[in-house]
C-alpha positions as CSV (number, residue, x, y, z in Angstrom):
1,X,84.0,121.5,-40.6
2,X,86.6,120.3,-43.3
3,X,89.0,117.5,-42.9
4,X,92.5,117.1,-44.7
5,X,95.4,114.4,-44.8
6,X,98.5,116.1,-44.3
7,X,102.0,115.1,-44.6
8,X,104.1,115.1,-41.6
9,X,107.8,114.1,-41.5
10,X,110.1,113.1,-39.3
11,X,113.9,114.4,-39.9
12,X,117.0,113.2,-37.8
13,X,118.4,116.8,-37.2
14,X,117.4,118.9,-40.4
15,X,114.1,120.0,-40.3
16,X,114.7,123.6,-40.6
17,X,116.9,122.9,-43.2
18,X,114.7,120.6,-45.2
19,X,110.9,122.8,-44.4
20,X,113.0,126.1,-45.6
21,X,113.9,124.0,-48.8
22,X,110.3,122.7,-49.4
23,X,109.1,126.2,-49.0
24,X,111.8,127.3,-51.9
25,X,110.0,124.4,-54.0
26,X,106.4,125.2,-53.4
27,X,106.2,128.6,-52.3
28,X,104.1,129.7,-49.2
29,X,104.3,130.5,-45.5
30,X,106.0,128.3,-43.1
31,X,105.5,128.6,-39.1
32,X,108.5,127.1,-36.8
33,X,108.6,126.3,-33.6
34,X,111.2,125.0,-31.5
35,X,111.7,122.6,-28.9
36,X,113.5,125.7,-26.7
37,X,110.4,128.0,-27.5
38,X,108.2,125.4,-26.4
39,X,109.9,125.0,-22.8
40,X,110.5,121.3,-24.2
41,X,113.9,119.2,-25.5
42,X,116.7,118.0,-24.0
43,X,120.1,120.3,-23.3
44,X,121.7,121.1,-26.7
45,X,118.4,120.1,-28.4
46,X,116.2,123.7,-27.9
47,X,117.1,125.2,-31.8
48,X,115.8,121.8,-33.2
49,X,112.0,122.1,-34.3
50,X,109.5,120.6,-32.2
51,X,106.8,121.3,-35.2
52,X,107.1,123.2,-38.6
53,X,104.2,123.4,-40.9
54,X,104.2,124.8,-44.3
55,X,100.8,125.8,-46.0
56,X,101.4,126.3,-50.0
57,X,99.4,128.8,-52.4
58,X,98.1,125.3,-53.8
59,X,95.9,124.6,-50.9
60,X,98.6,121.8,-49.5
61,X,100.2,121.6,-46.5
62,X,103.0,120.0,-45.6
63,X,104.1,119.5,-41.7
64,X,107.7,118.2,-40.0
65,X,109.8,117.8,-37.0
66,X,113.2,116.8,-35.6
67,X,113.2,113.8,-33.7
68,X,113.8,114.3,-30.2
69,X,116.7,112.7,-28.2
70,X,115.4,109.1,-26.6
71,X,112.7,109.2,-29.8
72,X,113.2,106.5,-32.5
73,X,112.2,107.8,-35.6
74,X,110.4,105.5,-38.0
75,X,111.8,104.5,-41.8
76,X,110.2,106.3,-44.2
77,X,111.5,104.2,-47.1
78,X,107.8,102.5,-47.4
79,X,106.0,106.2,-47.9
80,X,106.2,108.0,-51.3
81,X,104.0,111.5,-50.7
82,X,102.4,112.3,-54.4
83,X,101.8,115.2,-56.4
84,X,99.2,114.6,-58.8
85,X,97.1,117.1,-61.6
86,X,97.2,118.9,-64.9
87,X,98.9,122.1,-63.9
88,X,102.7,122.0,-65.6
89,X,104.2,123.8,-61.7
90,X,103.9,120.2,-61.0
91,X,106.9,119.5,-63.5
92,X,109.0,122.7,-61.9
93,X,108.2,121.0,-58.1
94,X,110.0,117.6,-59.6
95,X,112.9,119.3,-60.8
96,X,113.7,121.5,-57.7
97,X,112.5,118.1,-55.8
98,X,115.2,116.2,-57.4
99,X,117.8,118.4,-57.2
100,X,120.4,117.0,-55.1
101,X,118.8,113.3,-54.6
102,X,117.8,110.6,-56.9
103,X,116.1,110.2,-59.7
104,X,115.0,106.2,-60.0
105,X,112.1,106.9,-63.3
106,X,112.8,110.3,-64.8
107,X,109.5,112.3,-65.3
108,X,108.3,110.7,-68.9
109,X,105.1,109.9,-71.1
110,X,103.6,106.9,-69.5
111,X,101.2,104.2,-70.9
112,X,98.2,105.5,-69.3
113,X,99.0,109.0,-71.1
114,X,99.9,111.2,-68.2
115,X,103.8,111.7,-67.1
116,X,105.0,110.3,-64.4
117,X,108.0,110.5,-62.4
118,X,109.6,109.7,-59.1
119,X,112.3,111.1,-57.3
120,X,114.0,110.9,-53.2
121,X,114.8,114.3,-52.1
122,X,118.1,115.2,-50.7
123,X,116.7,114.7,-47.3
124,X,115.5,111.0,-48.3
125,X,112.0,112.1,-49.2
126,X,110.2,110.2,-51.7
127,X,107.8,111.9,-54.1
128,X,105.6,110.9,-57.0
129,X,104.4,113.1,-59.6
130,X,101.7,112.5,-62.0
131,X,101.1,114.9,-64.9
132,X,97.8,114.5,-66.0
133,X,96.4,115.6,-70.1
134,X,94.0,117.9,-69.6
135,X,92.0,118.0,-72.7
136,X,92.8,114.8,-74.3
């Protein structure tokens, strides 16, 4: 059996919105399902995903929901997710990532010889990217 830490976010009302834009970034299939489809969610709530999960050609998956009506959903400002390797996609994920949101360090040489960059999505989504040197 194999084991894997998966990303799951929570999203106020744009979950569609936001999985349909992370499948633009990384590519790959993404599986929907709403709270209306599941027999589930409050009146005026059944087109807002109960559970979305997107599984990338990179081996990654990514999974998010709405937050239900009567749910609290939690800050998310203390959780970067990170993208880390040698392959230069990584680079075109930043740019697309960024597109729209912040950029608080741009994606630059760093000290310990990698790049390294970080940037908050447009749906408040932080991400870290580390471009590692293969070959020296």
């Amino acid at each position: 059996m194999t084991s894997r830490l998966n990303p799951y976010i929570g999203f106020d009302s744009n979950a569609r919105e936001a999985m349909e834009f992370y499948r633009d970034v990384f590519g790959g299939e993404l599986a929907l399902s709403t709270f209306g489809e599941m027999g589930a969610g409050a009146p005026g709530e059944e087109d807002k995903i109960m559970h979305a999960m997107l599984e990338t050609p990179s081996g990654f998956a990514l999974m998010g929901s709405d937050t239900p009506a009567g749910m609290t959903r939690p800050d998310a400002s203390n959780i970067s997710i990170s993208l880390s390797g040698d392959d230069e996609a990584l680079r075109g994920y930043f740019e697309k990532l960024s597109a729209g949101g912040s950029v608080p360090m741009p994606l630059e040489r760093q000290m310990w010889g990698d790049e390294f960059g970080m940037c908050v999505d447009r749906f408040g989504v932080a991400w870290m990217v580390n471009i590692g040197q293969s070959g020296g």
